[in-house]
N, C-alpha and C positions, 0 to 999 in steps of 0.2 A: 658375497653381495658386491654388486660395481654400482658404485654410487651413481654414475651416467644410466645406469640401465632406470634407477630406482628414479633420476629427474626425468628421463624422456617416459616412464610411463608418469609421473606427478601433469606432466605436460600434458598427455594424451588425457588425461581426467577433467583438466581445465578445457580443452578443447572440445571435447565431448558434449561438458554442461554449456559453454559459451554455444554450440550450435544448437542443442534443443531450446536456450532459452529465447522468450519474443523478442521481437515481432518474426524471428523468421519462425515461417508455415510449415505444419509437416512434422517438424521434427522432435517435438515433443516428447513423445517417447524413449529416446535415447538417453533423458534423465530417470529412466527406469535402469541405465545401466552405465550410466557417467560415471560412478565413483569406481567404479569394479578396478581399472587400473590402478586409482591410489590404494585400494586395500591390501590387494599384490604389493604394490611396494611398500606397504607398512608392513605385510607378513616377511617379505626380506630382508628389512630392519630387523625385524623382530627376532630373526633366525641367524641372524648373522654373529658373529664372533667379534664384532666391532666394539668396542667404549664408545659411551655416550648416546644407547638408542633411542632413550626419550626427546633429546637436541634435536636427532636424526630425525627422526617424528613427525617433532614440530616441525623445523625446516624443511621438510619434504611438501606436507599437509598445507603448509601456510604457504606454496610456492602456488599450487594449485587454488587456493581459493582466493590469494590477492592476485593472480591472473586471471579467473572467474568474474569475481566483480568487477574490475577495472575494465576487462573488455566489455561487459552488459553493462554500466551504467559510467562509462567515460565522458558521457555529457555532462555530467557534473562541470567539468571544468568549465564548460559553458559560460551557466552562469556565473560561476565565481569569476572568470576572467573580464567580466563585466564593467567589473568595480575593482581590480588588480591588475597588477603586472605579471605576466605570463609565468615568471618564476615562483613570486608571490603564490595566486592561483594555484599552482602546480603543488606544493604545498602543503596547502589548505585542502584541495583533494583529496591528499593523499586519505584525508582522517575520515570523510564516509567511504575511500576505496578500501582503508584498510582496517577499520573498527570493526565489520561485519564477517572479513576475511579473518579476522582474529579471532572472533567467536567459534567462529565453524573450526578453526583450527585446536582450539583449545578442546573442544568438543573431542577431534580424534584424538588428541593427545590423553587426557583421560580416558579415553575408551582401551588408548596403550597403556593405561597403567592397569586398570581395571584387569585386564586380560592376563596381567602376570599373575594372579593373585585369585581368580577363579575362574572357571569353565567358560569355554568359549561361547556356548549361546548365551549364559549371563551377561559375556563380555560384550555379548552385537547389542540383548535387551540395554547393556547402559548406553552403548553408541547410539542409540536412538532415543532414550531419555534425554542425554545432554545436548544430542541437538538441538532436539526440540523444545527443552528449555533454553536454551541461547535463542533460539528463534523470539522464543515469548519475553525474554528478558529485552532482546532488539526491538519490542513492539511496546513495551512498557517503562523502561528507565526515560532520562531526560536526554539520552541521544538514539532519540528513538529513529531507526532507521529501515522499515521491516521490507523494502523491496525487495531485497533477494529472498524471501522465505520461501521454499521451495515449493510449493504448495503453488505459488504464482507460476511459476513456470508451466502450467496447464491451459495458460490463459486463455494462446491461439487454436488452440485444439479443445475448447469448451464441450463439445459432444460427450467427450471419453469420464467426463468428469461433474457430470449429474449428480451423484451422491454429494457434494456438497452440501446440498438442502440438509444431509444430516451431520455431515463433518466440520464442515467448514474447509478451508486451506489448512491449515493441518492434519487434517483427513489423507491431504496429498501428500503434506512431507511424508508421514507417516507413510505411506505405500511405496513411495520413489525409494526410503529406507532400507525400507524389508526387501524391495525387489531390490536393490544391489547386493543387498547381504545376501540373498539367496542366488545371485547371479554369480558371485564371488564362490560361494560353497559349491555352485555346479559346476566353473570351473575348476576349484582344486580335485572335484571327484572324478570329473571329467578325466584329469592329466593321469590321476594314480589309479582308479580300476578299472577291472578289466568285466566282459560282456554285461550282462543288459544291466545291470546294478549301476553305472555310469551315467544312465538317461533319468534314473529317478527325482533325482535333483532336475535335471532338465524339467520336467513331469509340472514335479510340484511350483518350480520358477512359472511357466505358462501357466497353469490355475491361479496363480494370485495377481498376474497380468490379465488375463483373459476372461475370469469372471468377472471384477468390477469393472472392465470395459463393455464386456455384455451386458451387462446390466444398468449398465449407462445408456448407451442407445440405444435398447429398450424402452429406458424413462423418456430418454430425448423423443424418439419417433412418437410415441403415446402420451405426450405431455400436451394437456388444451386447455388455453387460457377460459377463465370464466368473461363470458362479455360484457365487460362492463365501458365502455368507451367514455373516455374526455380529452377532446382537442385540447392540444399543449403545441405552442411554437416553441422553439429554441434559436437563441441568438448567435451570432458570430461574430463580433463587429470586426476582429483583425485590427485593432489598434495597438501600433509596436508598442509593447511594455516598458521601454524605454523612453517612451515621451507620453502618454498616456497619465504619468504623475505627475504632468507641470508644461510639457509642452504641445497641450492640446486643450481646451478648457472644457468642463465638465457640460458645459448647453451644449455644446460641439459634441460632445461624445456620444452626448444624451439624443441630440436632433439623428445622427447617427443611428443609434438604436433604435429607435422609434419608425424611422423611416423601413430600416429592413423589418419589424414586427409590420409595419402594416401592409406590407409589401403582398405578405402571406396570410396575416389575418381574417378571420370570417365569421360573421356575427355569434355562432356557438363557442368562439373559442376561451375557455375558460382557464389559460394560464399560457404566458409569456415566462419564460424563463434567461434571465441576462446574465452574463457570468460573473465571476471574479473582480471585485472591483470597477466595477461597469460605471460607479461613480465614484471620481476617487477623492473627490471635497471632501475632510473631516465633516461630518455634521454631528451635531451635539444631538441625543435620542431623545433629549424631552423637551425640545424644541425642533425637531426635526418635521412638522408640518410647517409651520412656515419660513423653511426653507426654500430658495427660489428652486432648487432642484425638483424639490419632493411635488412643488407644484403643478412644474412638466410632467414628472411622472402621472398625479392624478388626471389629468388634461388629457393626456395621451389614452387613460384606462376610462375613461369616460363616452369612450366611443365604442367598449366594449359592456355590455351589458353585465353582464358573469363573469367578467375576468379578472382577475389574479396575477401578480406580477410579485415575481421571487430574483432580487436581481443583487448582485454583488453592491457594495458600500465601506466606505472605512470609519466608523462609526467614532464618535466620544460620548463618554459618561463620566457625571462628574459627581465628588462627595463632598461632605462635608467633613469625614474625617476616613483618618488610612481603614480601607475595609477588606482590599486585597493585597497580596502582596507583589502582585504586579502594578501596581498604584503609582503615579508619580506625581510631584509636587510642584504648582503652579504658583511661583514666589507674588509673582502681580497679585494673582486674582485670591491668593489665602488658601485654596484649596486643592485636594484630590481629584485625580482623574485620571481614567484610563483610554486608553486608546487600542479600536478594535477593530479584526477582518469580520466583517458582517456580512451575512446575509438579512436580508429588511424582505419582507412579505407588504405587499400594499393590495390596498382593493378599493372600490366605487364605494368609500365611506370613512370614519374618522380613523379605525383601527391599524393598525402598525405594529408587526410585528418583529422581533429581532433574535437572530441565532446567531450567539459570537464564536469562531472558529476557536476548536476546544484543542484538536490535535497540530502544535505549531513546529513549524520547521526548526532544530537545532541551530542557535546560532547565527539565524537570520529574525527570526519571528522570537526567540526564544533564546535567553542566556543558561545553558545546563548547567546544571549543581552551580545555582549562582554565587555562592559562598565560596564554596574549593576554587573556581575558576574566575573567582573577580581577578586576579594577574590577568587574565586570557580579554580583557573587556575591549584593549585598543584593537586587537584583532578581528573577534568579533565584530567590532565597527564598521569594518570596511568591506563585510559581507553584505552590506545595502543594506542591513535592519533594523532596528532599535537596539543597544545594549541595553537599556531595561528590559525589552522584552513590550510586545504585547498584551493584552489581559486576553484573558478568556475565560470558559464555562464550563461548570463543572461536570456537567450532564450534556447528552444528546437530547435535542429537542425534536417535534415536528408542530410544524406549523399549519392550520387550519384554516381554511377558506369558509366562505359564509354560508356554501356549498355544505360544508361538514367533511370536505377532502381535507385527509390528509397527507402532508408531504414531508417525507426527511430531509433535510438541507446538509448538503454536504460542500466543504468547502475544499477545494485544489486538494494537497496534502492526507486531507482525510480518510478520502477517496479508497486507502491500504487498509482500514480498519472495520473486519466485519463485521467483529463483534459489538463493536462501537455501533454501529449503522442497526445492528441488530436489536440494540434496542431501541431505537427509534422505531422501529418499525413494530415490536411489541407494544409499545405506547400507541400505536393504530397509524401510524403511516402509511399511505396505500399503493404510494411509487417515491421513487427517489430521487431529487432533484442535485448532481454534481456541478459546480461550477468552479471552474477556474481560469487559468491563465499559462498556460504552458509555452509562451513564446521564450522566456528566459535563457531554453535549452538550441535553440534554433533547431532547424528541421534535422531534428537527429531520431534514434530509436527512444528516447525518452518521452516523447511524445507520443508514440504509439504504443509503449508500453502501460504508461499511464491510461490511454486508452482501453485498452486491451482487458487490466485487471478491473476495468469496472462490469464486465461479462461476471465474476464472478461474484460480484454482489446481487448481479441482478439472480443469477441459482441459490445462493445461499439463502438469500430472501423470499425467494419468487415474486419479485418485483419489478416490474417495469423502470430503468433509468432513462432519464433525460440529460444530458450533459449537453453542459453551454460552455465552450471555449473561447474565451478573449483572440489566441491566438494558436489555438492549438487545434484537436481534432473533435466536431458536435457532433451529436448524434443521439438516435434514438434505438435502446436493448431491450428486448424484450425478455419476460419470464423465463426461456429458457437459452438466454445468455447468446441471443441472436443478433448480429449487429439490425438492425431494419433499416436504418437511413444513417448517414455521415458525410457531411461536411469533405471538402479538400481543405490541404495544410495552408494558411495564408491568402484565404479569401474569405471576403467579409459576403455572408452571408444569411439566411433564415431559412429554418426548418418546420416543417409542420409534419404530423401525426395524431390518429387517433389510438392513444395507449390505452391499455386495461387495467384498471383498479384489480387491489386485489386484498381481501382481509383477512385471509385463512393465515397460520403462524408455521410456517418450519419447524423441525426435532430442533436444526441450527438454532433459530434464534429465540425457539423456548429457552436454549440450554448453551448457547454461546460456545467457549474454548475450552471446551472439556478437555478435552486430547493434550491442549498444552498444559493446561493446568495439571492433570496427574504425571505428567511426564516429568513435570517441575519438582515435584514432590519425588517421584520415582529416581531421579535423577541427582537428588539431596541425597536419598540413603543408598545409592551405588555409590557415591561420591565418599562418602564415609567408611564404606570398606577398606578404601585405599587405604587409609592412615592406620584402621584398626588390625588391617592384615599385614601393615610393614614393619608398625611399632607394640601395639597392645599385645598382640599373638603371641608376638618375640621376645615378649618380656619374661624374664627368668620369675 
């Protein structure tokens, strides 16, 4: 084995997944055969006469996928350099480039130990269990980071990947999985036999590529929405995120917004959607009508008969004694309160609704494991967030119009979670309202990625999204994960469409993460062998 041979294929595997992953077009596919290089060079370790192959392994495996991430989401540094010094920044980085490159690493590294200890397809079954549970552990713990889950990576190429409605995104890792593992076995057949027995594997690799792709756009070409139409505008307003929280004042933001909603308005239209923080005055939620804001707003919706206005806010709620434990303590006033990324639902009447952003960014929104990590608090600080932390909700909601619509409120961030979305949508949501704020990252791929993966809610769901970006990219997706209308990057502007309701339920979001969840589990007792077959077996 030459170590050089075993990093320039670890390269080529990184290289491979960095060009199929979005926004670039096309190329998709090639994550049906991205990892096939590292596997080769794990079977080389693995054969090799070397000390040390499990090191070898990991540092092979972990070269490839902290190269992976760091090229697909290097905007990170973006933001963080915001509020740091480049060095600083650089840093700080490193921990969502290389928490999720660790996961995926450790994944093949147990799949090498697994492998010495029993039969090689048992060994690919656990390489695909522990993926996929590291997938679902990065979607669930408190540095929850689930962008790279491979399953996204289909984003730009939505056609090929219909069957969502019954998978979800792990339906994809799951498939990108099998097709390298079986691309992997065609090659080594390929190299050692001889006449037509060589192509078998070929055979079998093309059927599990080429019938759920057929079967995909089959659904795609034959897929027709039920007509149910409701005018929705979408907002843009393009106000830098950097002065929007103090160097611009909320009437001004507000006069702003209004003016692009009426721009396009028309007396049927029955929801305005404003993004992320669209007002960024704390306002207290049980005093929140006579607010001078709140009162623009009804002013503004009073010229609309039936409308609906679902617009970002940063909300307070206050107690009379500690009720969460994101709570913080107001020495002045004696009491509790928390402070929230809101979405507020308003309409032509006293009602007001509120959905507080449940899914919060590590770190910024959110101090992980705040107990282990209270040492980490001056750091945290400087990532522009609260070190308490935010409050939020325990549950997904949806909000109701007077109409009897309903809509899922989705906030920035959240945007990654179908299963989450999915239940809103079982609770009777009938399209999906994303709002956020993606200027943070400047005009990089973060933004159209973000973009991108909310196609895949709209299949999972079969749901129409509307997304209103502060500063990023709006637009209106249809049920089968069609962009219909968007926004340019960094102009303030307004959208209009008529979407389709929709009340029928998916297999998906009857049944949510089934795939990862048994994989988690399947992935526990492959993981158990390891110990019982190096030490219990061997015991006299």
């Amino acid at each position: 084995m030459n170590s050089k041979n075993t990093t320039l294929l670890a390269l080529s595997s990184a290289f491979l997944m960095w060009l199929a992953w979005p926004p670039i077009p096309y190329t998709a596919p090639l994550l049906l055969i991205g990892m096939v290089p590292l596997l080769i060079a794990i079977k080389q370790i693995s054969g090799s006469e070397k000390e040390k192959k499990g090191k070898r392994v990991f540092l092979t495996a972990g070269l490839t996928f902290l190269l992976w991430n760091t090229a697909c989401i290097y905007w990170v540094y973006n933001a963080i350099s915001a509020y740091n010094n480049a060095f600083v920044a650089f840093l700080i980085s490193l921990i969502p480039y290389g928490l999720g490159a660790l996961l995926m690493t450790f994944a093949f590294w147990l799949y090498y130990r697994l492998s010495r200890y029993t039969s090689k397809w048992m060994a690919y079954a656990g390489l695909i269990s522990f993926w996929i549970s590291m997938e679902y552990l990065h979607q669930t713990w408190d540095l929850a980071f689930p962008w790279m889950t491979l399953g996204n990576g289909f984003a730009a190429s939505h056609q090929l990947i219909q069957w969502y409605e019954y998978t979800g995104i792990y339906g994809g890792s799951l498939w990108i999985l099998i097709s390298n593992i079986l691309a992997f076995e065609a090659y080594q057949v390929f190299r050692t036999q001889k006449g037509y027995l060589k192509f078998r594997p070929l055979i079998v690799l093309g059927l599990v590529i080429l019938i759920p792709v057929t079967a995909s756009l089959i659904r795609y070409s034959g897929y027709e929405e039920k007509v149910v139409p409701v005018n929705v505008v979408t907002v843009q307003p393009n106000i830098d995120p950097y002065q929007k929280l103090g160097g611009i004042s909320s009437q001004d933001q507000i006069r702003t917004l209004t003016r692009l909603s009426d721009s396009i308005g028309q007396p049927n239209t029955e929801y305005f959607i404003w993004p992320e923080t669209a007002i960024p005055n704390y306002s207290d939620e049980e005093r929140v009508r006579s607010n001078p804001d709140f009162k623009q707003l009804q002013d503004f919706l009073s010229k609309y008969k039936n409308g609906t206005l679902i617009t970002g806010i940063e909300s307070i709620k206050r107690y009379n004694d500690l009720q969460t434990i994101s709570a913080k303590f107001d020495e002045n006033s004696g009491i509790y309160y928390d402070n929230f990324n809101t979405a507020m639902q308003v309409e032509n009447s006293a009602n007001v609704q509120f959905y507080h952003k449940s899914k919060l960014v590590p770190g910024v929104e959110k101090m992980p494991f705040p107990n282990a990590l209270a040492f980490l608090k001056p750091v945290f600080a400087q990532l522009g967030g609260t070190v308490s932390g935010w409050g939020w909700q325990d549950k997904p909601a949806v909000m109701y119009a007077q109409s009897g619509i309903g809509v899922a409120p989705v906030i920035c961030y959240e945007s990654l979670w179908g299963d989450w979305i999915g239940k809103s949508v079982k609770e009777g949501a009938q399209f999906i309202a994303i709002i956020t704020n993606d200027g943070w990252w400047g005009n990089t791929s973060g933004k159209d990625q973000h973009l991108l993966y909310a196609k895949l809610r709209a299949i999972e769901t079969r749901r129409w999204v509307v997304r209103s970006a502060n500063t990023g990219i709006s637009g209106f997706i249809d049920q089968k994960g069609d962009l219909v209308k968007q926004s340019k990057w960094w102009v303030p502007t307004a959208l209009k469409a008529d979407i389709n309701l929709n009340s029928d339920l998916t297999f998906y979001v009857e049944n949510g993460d089934l795939i990862a969840k048994l994989c988690s589990l399947t992935a526990l007792l492959f993981a158990l062998i390891i110990p019982y077959k190096k030490w219990v077996k061997k015991a006299p």
